[in-house]
KOLVO-189205 format. One record per residue: x, y, z of N, C-alpha, C, O in turn; chain. Coordinates in Angstrom, 2 decimals, decimal comma. Atoms other than C-alpha are relative to their C-alpha. Example, Ala and Ser with C-alpha at 12.3 -4.5 7.8 and 13.67 -1.06 7.14 Angstrom:
! residues 2
SEVO / n.px / n.py / n.pz / ca.px / ca.py / ca.pz / c.px / c.py / c.pz / o.px / o.py / o.pz / chain
SEVO / 0,89 / -1,19 / 0,00 / 12,30 / -4,50 / 7,80 / 0,90 / 1,20 / 0,00 / 1,94 / 1,18 / 0,66 / A
SEVO / -0,82 / -1,19 / -0,06 / 13,67 / -1,06 / 7,14 / -0,77 / 1,09 / 0,73 / -0,26 / 2,20 / 0,90 / A
! end
This chain:
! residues 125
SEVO / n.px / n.py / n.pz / ca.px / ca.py / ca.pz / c.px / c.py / c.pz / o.px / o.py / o.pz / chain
SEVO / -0,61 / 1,18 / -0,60 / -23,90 / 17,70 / -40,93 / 1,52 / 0,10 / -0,05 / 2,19 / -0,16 / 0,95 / A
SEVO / -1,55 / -0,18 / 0,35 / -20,45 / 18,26 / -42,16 / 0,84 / 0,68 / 1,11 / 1,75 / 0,33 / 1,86 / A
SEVO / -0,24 / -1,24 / -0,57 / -20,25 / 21,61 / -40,76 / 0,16 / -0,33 / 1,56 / 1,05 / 0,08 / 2,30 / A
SEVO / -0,08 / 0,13 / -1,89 / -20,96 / 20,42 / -37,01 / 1,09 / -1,18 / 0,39 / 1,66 / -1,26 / 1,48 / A
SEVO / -0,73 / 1,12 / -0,36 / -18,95 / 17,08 / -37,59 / 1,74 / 1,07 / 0,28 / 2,58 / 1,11 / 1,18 / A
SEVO / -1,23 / -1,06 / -0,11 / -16,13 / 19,76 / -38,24 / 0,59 / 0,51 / 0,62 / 1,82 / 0,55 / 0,59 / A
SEVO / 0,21 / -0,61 / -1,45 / -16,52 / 21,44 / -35,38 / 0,70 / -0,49 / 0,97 / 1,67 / -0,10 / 1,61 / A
SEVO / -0,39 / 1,59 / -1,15 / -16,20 / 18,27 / -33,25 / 1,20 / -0,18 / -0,19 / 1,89 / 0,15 / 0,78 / A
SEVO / -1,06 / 0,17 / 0,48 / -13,16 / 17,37 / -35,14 / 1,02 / 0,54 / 0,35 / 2,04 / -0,02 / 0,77 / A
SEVO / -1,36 / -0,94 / 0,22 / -11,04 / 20,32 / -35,20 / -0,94 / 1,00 / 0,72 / -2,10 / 1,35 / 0,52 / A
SEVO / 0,47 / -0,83 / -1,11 / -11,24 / 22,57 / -32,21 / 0,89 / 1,27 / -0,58 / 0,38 / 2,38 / -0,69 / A
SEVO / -0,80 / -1,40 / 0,53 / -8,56 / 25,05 / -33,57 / -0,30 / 0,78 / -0,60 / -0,23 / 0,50 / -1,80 / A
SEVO / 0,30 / -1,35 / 1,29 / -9,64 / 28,57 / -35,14 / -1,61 / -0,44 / -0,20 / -1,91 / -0,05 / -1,33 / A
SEVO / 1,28 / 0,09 / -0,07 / -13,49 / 27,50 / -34,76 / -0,41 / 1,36 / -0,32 / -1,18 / 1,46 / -1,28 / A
SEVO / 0,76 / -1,36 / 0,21 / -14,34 / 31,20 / -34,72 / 0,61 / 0,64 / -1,04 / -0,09 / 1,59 / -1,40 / A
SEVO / -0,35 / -0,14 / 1,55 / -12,46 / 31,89 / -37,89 / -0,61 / -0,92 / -1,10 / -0,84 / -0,59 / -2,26 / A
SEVO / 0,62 / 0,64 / 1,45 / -13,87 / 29,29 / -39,94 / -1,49 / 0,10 / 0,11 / -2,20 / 0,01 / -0,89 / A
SEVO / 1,68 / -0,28 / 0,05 / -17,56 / 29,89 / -38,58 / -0,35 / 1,30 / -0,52 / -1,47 / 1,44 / -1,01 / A
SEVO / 0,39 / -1,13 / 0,42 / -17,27 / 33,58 / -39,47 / 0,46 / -0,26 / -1,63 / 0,51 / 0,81 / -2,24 / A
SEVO / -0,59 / 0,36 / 1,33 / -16,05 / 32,40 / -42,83 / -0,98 / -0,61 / -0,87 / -1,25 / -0,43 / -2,06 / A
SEVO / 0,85 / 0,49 / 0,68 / -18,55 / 30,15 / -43,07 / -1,46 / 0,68 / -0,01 / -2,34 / 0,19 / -0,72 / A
SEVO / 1,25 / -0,95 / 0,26 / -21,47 / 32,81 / -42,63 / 0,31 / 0,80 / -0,99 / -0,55 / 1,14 / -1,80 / A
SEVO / 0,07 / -1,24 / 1,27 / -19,64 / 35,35 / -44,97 / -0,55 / -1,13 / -1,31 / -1,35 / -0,87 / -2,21 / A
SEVO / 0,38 / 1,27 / 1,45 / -20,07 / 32,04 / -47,55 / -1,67 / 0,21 / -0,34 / -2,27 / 0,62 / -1,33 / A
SEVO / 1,56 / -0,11 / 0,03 / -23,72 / 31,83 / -46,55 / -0,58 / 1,54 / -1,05 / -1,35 / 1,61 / -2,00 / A
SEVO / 0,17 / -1,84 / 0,11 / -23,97 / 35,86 / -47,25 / 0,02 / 0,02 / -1,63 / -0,86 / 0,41 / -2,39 / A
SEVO / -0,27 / -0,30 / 1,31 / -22,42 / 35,67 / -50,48 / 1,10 / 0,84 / -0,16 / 1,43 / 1,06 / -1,33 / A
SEVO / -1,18 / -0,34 / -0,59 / -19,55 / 37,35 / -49,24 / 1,84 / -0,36 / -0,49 / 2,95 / 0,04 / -0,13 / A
SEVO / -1,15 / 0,97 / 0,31 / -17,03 / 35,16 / -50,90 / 1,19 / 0,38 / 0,18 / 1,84 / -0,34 / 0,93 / A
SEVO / -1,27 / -0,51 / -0,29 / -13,86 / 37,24 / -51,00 / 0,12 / 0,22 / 1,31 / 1,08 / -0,21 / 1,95 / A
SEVO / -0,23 / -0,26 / -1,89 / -14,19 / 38,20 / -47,44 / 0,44 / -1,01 / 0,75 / 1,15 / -0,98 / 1,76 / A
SEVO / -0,15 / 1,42 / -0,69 / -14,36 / 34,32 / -46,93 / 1,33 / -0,20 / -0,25 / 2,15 / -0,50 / 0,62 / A
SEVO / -1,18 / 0,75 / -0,03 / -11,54 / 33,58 / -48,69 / 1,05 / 0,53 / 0,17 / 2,10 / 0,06 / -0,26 / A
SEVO / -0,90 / -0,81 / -0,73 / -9,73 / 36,26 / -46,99 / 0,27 / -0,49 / 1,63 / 1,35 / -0,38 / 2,21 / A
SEVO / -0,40 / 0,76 / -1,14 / -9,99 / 34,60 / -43,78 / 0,31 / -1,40 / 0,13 / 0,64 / -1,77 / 1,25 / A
SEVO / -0,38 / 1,13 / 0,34 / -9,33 / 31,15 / -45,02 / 1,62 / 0,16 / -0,39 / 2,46 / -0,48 / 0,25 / A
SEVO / -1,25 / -0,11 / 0,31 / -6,19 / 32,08 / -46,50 / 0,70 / 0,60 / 1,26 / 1,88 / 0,28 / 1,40 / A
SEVO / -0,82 / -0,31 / -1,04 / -5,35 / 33,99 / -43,08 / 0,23 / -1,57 / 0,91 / 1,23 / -1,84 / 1,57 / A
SEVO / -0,33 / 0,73 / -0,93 / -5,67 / 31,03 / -41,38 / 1,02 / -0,95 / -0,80 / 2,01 / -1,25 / -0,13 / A
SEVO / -1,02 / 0,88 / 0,36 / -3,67 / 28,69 / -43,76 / 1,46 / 0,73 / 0,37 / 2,45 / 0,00 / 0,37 / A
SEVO / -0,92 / -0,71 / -0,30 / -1,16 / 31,39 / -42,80 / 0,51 / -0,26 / 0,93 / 1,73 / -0,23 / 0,83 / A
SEVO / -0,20 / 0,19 / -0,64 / -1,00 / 30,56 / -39,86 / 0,76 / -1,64 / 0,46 / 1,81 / -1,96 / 1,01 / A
SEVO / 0,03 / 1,54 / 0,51 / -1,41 / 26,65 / -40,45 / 0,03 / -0,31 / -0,89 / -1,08 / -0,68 / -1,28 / A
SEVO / 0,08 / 0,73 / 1,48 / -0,48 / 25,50 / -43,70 / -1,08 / -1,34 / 0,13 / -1,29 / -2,15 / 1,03 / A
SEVO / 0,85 / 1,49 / 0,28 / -2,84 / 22,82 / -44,91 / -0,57 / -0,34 / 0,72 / -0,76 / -1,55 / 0,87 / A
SEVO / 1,25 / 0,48 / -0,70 / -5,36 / 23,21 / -42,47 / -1,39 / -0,41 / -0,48 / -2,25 / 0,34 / -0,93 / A
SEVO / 1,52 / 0,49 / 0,76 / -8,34 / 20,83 / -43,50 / -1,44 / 1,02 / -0,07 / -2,19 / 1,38 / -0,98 / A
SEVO / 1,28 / -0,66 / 0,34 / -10,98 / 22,74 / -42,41 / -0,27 / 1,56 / -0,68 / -1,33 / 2,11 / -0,97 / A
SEVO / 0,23 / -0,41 / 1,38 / -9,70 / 25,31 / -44,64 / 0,00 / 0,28 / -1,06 / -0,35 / 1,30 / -1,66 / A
SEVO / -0,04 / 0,24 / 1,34 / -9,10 / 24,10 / -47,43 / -0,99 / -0,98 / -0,07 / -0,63 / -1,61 / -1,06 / A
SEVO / 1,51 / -0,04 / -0,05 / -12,42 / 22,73 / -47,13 / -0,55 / 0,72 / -0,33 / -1,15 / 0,61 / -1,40 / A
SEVO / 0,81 / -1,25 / 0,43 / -13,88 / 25,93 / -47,03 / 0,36 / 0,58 / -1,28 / -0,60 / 1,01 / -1,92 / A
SEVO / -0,27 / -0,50 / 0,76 / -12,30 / 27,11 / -49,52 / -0,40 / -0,68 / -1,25 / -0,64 / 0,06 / -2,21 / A
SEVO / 0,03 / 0,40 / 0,66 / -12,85 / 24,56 / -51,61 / -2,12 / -0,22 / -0,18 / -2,80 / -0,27 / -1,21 / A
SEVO / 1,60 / -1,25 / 0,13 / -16,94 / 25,54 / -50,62 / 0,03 / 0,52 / -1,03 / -0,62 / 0,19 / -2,02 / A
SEVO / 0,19 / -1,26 / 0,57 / -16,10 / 28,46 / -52,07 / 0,25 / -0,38 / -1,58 / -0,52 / 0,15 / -2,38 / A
SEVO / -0,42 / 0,24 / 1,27 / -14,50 / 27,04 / -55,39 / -1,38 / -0,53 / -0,60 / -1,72 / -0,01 / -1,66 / A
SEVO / 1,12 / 0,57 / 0,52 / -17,81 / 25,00 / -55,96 / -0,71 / 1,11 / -0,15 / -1,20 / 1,05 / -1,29 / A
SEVO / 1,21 / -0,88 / 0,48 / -20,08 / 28,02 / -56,05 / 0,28 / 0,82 / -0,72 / -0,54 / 1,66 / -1,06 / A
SEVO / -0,39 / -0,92 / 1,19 / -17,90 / 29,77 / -58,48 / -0,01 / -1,74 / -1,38 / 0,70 / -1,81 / -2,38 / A
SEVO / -0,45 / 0,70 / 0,74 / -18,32 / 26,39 / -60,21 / 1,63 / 0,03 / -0,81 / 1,86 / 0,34 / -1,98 / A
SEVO / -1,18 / -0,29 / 0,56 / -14,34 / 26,21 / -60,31 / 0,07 / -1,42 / 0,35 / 0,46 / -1,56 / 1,50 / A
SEVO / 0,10 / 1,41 / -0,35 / -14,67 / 22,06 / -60,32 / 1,59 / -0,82 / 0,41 / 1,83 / -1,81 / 1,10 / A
SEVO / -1,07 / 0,80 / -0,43 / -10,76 / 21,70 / -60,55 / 0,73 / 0,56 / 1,13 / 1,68 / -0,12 / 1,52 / A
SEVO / -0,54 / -0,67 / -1,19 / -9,72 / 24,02 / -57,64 / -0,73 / -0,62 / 1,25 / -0,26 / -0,72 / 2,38 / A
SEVO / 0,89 / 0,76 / -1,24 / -12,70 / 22,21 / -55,62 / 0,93 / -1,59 / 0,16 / 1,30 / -2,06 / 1,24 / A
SEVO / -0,56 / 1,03 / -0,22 / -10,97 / 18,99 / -56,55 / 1,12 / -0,26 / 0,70 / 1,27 / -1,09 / 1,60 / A
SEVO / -1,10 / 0,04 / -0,95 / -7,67 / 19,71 / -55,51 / -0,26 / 0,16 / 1,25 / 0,11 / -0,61 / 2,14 / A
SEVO / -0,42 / 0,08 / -1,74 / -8,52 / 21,30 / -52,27 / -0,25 / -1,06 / 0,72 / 0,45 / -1,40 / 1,67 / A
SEVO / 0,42 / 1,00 / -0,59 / -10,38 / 18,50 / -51,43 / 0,94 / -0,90 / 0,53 / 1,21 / -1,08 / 1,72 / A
SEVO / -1,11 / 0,67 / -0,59 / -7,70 / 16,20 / -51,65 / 0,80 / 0,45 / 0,71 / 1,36 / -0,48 / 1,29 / A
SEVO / -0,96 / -0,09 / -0,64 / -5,40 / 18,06 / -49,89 / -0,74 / 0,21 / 1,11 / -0,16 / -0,16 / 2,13 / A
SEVO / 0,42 / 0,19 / -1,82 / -7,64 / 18,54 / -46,78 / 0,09 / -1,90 / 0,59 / 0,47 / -2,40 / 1,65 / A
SEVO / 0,17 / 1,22 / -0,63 / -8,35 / 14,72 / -47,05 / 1,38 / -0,42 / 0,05 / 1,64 / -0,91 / 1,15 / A
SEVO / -1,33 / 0,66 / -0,24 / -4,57 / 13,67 / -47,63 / 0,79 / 0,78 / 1,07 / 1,89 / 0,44 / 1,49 / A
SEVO / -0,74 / -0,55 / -0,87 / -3,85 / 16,27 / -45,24 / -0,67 / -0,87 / 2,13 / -0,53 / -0,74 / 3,35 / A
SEVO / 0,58 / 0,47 / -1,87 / -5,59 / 14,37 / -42,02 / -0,43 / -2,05 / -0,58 / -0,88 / -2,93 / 0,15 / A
SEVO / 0,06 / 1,47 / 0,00 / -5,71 / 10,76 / -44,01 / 0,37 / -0,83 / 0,91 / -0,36 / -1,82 / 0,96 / A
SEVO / -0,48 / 0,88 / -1,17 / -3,65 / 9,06 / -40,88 / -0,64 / -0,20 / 0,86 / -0,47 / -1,16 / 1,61 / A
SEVO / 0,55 / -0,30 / -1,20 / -5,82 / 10,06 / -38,70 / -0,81 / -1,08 / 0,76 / -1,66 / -1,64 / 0,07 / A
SEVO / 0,67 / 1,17 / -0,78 / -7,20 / 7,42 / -35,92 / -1,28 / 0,91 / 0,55 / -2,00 / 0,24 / 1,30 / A
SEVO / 0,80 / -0,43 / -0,62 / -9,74 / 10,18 / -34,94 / -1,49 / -0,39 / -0,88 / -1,61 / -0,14 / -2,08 / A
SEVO / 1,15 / 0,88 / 0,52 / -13,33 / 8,34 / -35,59 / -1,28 / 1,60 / -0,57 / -2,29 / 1,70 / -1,27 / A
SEVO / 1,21 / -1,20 / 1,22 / -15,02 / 11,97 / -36,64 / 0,59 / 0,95 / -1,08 / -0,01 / 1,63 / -1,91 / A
SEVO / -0,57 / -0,16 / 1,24 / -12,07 / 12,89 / -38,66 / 0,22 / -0,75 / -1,20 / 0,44 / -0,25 / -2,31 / A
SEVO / 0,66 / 1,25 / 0,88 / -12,59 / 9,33 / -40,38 / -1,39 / 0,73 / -1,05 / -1,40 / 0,91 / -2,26 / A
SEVO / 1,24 / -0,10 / 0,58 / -16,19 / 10,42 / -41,09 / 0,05 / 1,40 / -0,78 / -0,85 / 1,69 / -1,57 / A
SEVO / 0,17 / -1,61 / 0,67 / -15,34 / 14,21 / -42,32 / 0,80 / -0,58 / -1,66 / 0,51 / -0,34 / -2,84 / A
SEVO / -0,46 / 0,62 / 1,74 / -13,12 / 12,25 / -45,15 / -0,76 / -0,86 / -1,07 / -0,61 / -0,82 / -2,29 / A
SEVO / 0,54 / 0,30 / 0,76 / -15,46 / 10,14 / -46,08 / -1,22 / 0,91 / -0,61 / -1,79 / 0,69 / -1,68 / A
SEVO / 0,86 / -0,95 / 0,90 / -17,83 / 13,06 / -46,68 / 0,59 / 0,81 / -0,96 / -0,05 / 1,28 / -1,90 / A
SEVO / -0,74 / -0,85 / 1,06 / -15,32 / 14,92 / -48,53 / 0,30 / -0,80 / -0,83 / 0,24 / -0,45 / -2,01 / A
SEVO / -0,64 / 1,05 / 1,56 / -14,06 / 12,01 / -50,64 / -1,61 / -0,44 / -0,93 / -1,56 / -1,11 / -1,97 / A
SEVO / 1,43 / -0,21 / 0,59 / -18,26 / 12,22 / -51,65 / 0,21 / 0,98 / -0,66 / -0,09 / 0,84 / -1,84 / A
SEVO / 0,53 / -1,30 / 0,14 / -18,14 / 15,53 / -52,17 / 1,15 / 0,22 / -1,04 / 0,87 / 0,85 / -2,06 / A
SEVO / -0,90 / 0,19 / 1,04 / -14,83 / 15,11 / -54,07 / -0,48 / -0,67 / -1,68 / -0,30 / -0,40 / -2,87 / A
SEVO / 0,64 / 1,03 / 1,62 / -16,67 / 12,35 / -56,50 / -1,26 / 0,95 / -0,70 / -1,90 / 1,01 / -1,75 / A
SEVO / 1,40 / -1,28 / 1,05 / -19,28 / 14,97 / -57,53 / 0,76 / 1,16 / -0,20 / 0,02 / 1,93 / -0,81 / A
SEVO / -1,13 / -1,04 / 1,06 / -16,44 / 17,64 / -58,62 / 0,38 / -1,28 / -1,30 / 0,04 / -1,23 / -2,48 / A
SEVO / -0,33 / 0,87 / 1,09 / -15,19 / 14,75 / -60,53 / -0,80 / -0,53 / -1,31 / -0,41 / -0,74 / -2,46 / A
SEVO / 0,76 / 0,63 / 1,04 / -18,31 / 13,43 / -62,10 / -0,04 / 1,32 / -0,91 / 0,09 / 1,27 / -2,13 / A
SEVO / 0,27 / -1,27 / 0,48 / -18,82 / 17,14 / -62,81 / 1,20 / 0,25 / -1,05 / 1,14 / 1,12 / -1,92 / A
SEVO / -1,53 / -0,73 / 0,72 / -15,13 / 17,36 / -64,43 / -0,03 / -1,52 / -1,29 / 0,75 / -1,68 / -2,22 / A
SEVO / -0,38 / 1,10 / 0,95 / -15,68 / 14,04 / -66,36 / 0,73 / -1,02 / -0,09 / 1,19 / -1,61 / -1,06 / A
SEVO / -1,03 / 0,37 / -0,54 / -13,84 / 12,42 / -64,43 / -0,64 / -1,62 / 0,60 / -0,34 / -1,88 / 1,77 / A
SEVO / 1,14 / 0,78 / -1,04 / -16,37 / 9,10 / -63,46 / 0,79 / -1,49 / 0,20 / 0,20 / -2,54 / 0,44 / A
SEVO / -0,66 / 1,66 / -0,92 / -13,89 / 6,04 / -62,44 / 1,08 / 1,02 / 0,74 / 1,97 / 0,46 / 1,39 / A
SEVO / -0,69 / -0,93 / -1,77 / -12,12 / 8,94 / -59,95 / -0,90 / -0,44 / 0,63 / -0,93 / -1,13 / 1,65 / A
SEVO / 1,03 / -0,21 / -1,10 / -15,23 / 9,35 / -59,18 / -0,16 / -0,89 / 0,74 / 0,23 / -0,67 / 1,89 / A
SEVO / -0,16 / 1,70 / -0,26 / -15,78 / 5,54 / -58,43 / 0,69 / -0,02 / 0,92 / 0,30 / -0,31 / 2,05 / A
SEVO / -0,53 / 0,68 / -1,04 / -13,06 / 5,24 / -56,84 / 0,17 / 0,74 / 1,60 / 0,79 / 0,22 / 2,53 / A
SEVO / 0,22 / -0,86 / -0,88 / -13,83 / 8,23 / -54,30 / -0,85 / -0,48 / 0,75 / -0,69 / -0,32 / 1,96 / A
SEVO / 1,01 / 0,46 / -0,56 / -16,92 / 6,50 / -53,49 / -0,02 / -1,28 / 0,64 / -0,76 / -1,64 / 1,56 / A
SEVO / -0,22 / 0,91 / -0,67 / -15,56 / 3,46 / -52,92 / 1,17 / -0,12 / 1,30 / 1,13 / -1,02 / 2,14 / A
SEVO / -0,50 / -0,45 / -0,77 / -12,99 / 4,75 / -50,89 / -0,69 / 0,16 / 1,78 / -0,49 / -0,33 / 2,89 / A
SEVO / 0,83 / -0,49 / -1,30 / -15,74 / 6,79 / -48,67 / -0,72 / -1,64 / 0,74 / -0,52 / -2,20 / 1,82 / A
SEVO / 0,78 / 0,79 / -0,88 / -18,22 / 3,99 / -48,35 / 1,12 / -1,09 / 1,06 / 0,69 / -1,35 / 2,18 / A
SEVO / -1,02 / 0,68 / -0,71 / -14,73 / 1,65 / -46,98 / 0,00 / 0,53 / 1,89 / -0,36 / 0,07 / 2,98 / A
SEVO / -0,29 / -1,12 / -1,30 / -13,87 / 4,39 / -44,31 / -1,61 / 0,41 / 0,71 / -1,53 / 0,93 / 1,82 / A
SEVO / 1,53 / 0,17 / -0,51 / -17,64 / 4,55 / -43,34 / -0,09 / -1,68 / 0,67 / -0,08 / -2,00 / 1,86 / A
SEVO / -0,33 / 1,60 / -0,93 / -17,48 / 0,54 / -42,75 / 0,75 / -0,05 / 0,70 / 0,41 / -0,74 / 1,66 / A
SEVO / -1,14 / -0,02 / -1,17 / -14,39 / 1,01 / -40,79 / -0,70 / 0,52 / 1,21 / -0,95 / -0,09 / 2,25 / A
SEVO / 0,92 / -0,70 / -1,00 / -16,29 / 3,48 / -38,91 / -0,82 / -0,38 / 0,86 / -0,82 / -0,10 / 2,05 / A
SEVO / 1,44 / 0,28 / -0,91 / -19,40 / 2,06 / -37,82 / 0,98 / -1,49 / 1,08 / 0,98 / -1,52 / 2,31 / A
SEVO / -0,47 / 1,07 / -0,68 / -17,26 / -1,51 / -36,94 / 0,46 / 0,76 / 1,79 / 0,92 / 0,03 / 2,66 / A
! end
């Protein structure tokens, strides 16, 4: 769900972050985060990947490198009036509160969740 909302979202470098996101699948990881980092190269603080990347931090269980990126994809497109870049933050500010609970972290967490579900009500209105 994420993955396709993503898509929708952010049209730029699609075929870099989908081959990125199969090396992920693969198990591939360095390869991934060899093309993630090319593209921030290109684009600093591009969400979708520091997203990915931050994928990648979760399956090395690295909970505080997942946390950060997170935020910085979501504070990096927070302004945004686009109604499926709305919905990609509130899945990441989820996906943020479960690094957190994981880090010990559980009134972040809280307030990640209350955050998302907000920006979800905005949404549907």
């Amino acid at each position: 769900m994420s993955r396709q909302l993503m898509q929708e979202a952010f049209s730029k470098m699609q075929t870099e972050i989908k081959q990125a996101q199969r090396l992920t699948e693969q198990g591939e990881l360095i390869k991934a985060e060899a093309i993630y980092h090319d593209i921030l190269e290109q684009e600093k603080n591009y969400s979708p990947a520091l997203y990915g990347l931050s994928e990648l931090a979760n399956k090395i269980d690295e909970q505080e490198v997942r946390d950060d990126l997170l935020n910085r994809a979501i504070e990096e497109i927070k302004q945004t009036k686009d109604r499926k870049q709305k919905g990609l933050i509130a899945i990441w500010l989820s996906e943020r509160a479960e690094a957190l609970i994981k880090l010990g972290r559980q009134e972040d967490a809280k307030k990640c969740i209350h955050e998302s579900e907000k920006i979800i009500k905005q949404n549907l209105a």
